[in-house]
C-alpha positions as CSV (number, residue, x, y, z in Angstrom):
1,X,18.0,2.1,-3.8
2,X,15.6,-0.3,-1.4
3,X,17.8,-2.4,1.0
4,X,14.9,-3.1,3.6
5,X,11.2,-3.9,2.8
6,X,8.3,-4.3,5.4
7,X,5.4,-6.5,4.4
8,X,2.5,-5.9,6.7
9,X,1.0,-9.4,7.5
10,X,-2.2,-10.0,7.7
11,X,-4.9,-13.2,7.5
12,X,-6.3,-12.1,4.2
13,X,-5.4,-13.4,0.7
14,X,-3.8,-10.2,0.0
15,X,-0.8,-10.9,2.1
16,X,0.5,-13.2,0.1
17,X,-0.1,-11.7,-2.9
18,X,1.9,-8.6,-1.0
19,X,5.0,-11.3,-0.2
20,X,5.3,-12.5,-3.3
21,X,5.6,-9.0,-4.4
22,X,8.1,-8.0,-1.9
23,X,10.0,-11.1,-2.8
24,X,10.2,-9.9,-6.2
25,X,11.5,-6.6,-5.5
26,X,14.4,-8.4,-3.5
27,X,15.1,-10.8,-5.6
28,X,15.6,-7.6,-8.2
29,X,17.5,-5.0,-5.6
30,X,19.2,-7.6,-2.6
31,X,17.1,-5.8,0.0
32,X,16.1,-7.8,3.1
33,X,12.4,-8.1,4.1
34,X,11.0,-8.0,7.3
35,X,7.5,-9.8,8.2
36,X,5.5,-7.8,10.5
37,X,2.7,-8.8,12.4
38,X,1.1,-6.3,15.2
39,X,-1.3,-7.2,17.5
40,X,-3.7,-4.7,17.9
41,X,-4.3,-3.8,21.5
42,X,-6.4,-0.6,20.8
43,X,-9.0,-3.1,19.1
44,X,-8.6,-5.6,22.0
45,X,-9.6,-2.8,24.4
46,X,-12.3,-1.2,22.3
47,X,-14.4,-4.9,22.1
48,X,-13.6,-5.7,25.5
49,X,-14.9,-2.9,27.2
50,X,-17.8,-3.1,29.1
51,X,-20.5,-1.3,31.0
52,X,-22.4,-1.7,34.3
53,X,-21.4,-3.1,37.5
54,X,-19.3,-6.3,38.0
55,X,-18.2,-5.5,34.1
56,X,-14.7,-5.6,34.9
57,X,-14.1,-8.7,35.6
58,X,-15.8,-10.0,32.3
59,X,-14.2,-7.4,30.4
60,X,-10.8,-8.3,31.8
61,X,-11.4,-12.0,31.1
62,X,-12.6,-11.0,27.6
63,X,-9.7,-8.7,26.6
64,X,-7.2,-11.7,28.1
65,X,-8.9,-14.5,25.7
66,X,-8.7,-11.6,23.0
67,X,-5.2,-11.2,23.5
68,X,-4.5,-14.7,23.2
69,X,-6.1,-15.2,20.1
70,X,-4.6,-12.1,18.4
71,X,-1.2,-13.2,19.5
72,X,-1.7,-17.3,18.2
73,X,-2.9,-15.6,14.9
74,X,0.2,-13.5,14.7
75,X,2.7,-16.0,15.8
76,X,0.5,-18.8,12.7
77,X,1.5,-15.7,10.2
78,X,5.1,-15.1,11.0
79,X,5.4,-18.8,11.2
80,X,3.6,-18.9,7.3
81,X,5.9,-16.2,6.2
82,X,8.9,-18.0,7.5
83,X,8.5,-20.3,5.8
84,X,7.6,-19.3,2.5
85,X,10.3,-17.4,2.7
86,X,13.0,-20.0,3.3
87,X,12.8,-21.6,0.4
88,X,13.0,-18.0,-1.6
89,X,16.8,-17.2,-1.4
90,X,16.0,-13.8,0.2
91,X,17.7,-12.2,3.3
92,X,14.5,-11.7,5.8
93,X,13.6,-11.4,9.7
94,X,10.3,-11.8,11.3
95,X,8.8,-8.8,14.0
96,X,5.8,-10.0,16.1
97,X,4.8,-6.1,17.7
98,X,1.6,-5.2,20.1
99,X,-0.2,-1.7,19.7
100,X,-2.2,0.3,17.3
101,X,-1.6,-1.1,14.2
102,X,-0.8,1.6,12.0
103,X,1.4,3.2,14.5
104,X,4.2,0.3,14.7
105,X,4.0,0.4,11.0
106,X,5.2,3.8,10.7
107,X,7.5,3.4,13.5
108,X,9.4,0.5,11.7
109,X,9.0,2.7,8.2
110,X,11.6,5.1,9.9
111,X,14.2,2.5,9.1
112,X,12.7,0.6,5.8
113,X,12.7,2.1,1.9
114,X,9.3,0.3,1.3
115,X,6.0,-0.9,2.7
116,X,3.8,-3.9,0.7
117,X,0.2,-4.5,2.1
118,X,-3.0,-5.8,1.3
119,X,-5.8,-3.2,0.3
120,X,-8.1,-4.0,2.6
121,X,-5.5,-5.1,6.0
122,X,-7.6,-6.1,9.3
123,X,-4.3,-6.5,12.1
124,X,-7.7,-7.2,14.8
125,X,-6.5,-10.8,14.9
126,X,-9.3,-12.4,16.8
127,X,-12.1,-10.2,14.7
128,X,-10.3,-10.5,11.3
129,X,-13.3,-9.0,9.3
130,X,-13.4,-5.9,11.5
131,X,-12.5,-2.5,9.9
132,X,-9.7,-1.1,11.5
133,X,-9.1,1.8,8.9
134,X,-4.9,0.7,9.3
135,X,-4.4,1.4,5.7
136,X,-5.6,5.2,5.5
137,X,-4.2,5.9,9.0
138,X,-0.7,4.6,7.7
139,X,-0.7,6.4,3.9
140,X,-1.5,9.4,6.0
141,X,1.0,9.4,8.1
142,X,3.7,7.2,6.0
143,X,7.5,8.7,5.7
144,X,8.0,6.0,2.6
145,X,6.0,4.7,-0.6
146,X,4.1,2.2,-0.7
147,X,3.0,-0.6,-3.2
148,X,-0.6,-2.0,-1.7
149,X,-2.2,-4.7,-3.3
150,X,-5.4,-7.0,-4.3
151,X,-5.8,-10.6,-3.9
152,X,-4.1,-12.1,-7.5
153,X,-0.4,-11.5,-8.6
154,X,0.7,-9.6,-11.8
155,X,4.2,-9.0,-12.5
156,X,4.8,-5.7,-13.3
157,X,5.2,-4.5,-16.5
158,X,3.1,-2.0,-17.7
159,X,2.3,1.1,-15.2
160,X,-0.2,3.8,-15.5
161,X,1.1,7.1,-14.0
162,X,-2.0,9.0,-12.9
163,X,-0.5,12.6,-12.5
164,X,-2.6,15.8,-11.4
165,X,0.5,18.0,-10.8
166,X,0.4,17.5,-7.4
167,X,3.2,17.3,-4.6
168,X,2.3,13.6,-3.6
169,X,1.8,12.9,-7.2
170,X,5.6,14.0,-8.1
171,X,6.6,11.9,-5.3
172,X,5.0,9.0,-6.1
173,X,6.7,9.2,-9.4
174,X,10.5,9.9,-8.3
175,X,10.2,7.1,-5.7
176,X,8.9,4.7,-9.2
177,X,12.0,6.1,-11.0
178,X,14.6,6.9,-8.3
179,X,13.8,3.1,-6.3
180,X,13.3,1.4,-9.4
181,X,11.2,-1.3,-7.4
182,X,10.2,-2.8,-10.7
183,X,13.0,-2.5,-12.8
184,X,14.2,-0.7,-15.9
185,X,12.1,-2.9,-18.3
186,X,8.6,-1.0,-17.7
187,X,6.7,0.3,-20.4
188,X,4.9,4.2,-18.6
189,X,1.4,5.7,-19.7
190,X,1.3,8.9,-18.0
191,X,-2.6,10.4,-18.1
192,X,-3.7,13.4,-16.9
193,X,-7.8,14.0,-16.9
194,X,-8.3,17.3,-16.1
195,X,-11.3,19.8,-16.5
196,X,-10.9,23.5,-18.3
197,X,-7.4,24.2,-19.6
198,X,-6.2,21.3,-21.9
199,X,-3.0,23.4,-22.5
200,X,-2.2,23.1,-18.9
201,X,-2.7,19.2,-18.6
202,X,-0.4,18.7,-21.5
203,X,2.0,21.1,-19.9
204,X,2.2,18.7,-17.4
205,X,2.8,15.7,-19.2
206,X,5.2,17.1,-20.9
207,X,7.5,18.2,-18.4
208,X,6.9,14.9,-16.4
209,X,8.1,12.8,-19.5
210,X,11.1,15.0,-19.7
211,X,12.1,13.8,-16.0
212,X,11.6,10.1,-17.1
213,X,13.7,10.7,-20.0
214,X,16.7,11.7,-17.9
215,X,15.5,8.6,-15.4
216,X,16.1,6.6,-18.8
217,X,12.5,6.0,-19.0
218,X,10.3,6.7,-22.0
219,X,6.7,7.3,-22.1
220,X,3.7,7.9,-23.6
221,X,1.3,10.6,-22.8
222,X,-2.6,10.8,-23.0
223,X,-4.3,14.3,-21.6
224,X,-8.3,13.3,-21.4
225,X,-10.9,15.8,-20.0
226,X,-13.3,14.6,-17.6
227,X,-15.0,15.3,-14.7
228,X,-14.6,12.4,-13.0
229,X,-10.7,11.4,-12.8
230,X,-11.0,8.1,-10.7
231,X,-13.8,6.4,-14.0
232,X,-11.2,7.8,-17.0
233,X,-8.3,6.4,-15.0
234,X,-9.6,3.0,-14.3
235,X,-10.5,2.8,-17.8
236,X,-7.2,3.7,-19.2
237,X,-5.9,1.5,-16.7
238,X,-7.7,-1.6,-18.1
239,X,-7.1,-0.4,-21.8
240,X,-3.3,-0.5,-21.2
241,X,-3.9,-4.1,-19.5
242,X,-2.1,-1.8,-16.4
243,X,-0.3,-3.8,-13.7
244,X,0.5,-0.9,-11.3
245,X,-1.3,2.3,-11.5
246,X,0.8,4.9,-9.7
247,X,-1.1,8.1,-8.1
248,X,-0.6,10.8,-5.3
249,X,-1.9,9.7,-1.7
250,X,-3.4,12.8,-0.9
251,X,-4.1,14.6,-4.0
252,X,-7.9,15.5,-3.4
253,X,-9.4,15.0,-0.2
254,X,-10.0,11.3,1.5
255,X,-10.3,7.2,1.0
256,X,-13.7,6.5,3.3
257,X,-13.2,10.2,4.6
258,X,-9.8,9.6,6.2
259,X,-6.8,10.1,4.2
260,X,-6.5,9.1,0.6
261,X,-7.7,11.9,-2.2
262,X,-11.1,10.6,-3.5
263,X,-9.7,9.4,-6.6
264,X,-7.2,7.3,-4.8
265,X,-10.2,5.8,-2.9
266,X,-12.1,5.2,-5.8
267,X,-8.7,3.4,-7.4
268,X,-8.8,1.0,-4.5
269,X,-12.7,0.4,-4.2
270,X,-13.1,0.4,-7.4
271,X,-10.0,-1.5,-9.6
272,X,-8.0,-4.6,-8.9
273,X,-4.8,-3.1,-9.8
274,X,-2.2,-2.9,-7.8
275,X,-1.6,0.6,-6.7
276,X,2.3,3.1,-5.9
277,X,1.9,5.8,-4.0
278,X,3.5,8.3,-2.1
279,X,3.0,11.1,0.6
C-alpha cells in the first residue's frame, strides 16, 4: 500500500504534470506527499570553478550568486507546490535539501513507497537547461518504483506492460499490482517482442497473466517478434491509446549510456507516455 509519495520538483512543465499525478494517487490510497526541491551544489561547484591566478576570488563570488539563485528558485517551487496543494484535500510537507541531486532523492526514497518526476528533471536551478543526468543516476540507484512523466496529463487507464522476463521487469509489475497506484479499474496489454523462440515469449505471457489473475487483474496478451523492442512497443503503445507503459529499468543495458536498458531509453526519448518502472 503507498502511504508516502515524493514528487521531485523541478522548473519544467513536467512537474506539474508529476503533481497532479501524485495527487491522484493520494486522493486514491490517503498517502501524504512530500515536495522536494534540492539544490544542486555539485552543479554550483562544477560552473564555478575556475582556473589561473586570482580565480578564487571570482569563483567564490560566482558559486555564492549561484547559490542564491538555485536556492530563490527552490524556495518559488515549494512555495508553487504549496500551494497547489492546499486547495487539493491531500496530507503533504514541503523539503527544501542542498547536494547532489539524485543522491537526496534516494536518501528520502528510504522512507517513501513512490517517486513522481518529470522525464527530463534539471535540479541546476540557476542553469535550468543544463543536463544533470539526475534521472538515470536515481533509477539506478532507486530502492522504490517510480512513475516519470511528460509534459500533458492522462489519467490512467489503459497500461501496456512491456515484459522481457526479466528481474526489473517482474518488479515493475508486482509494484503495478501489489501498490495498486492506479487502481483496480485498469484494463493490462502485456507484449513481449522477442527474437527466435516464439514458444518461449508466450511462455512468458502466460505465466505473467496467471499472476494478474490472482492480483484480480485480467489481461490480454500479444507476443510479436522483432528485432527492435523499443519501435514494436511504442507502436502497441499508441495502438492501445496506452496511458502508462510499464517496463524493467535495467533490462538491457543504458538510457544515454548510464543506467536505463536501451529500450527503456528509447521509451523515454522516443514516446510521450508516461512510464512505471522498477529496479
Amino acid at each position: 500500500m503507498i502511504k508516502r509519495i515524493i514528487v521531485a520538483l523541478d522548473s519544467d512543465s513536467d512537474t506539474q504534470v508529476a503533481t497532479r499525478h501524485a495527487t491522484e494517487i493520494a486522493h486514491r490510497t490517503g498517502a501524504r506527499i512530500t515536495g522536494l526541491a534540492v539544490v544542486d551544489t555539485q552543479s554550483i561547484d562544477s560552473s564555478a570553478r575556475g582556473g589561473g591566478i586570482g580565480s578564487f576570488y571570482y569563483a567564490e563570488k560566482l558559486k555564492s550568486k549561484l547559490t542564491e539563485e538555485s536556492r530563490e528558485a527552490a524556495r518559488s517551487l515549494i512555495a508553487r507546490f504549496e500551494k497547489y496543494m492546499d486547495k487539493q484535500d491531500v496530507e503533504h510537507v514541503e523539503s527544501v535539501e542542498e547536494g547532489v541531486p539524485f543522491e537526496r532523492i534516494i536518501e528520502d526514497l528510504k522512507y517513501h513507497d513512490l517517486l513522481v518526476i518529470g522525464k527530463d528533471p534539471h535540479f541546476f536551478y540557476a542553469h535550468p537547461k543544463k543536463e544533470t543526468h539526475t534521472l538515470a543516476r536515481v533509477v539506478k540507484n532507486t530502492i522504490s518504483p517510480t512513475l516519470i512523466v511528460g509534459n500533458s496529463y492522462h489519467e490512467v487507464k489503459n497500461v501496456v506492460v512491456a515484459y522481457d522476463g526479466s528481474a526489473s521487469a517482474a518488479r515493475s509489475v508486482q509494484s503495478l499490482v501489489q501498490l495498486r497506484p492506479f487502481g483496480d479499474d485498469i484494463s493490462i496489454s502485456l507484449l513481449n517482442v522477442y527474437h527466435g523462440d516464439s514458444n518461449e515469449s508466450k511462455l512468458l505471457l502466460e505465466l505473467l497473466s496467471k499472476y494478474l489473475t490472482a492480483h484480480g487483474f485480467e489481461s490480454k496478451s500479444r507476443s510479436m517478434e522483432g528485432r527492435k523492442p523499443d519501435e514494436e512497443i511504442i507502436k502497441y503503445a499508441t495502438e492501445m491509446k496506452a496511458d502508462l507503459i510499464v517496463a524493467g529499468a535495467h533490462a538491457v543495458s543504458a538510457i544515454k549510456r548510464m543506467a536505463f536498458g536501451s529500450t527503456t531509453s528509447a521509451l523515454l526519448n522516443d514516446c510521450d507516455t508516461p512510464l512505471f518502472v522498477d529496479c
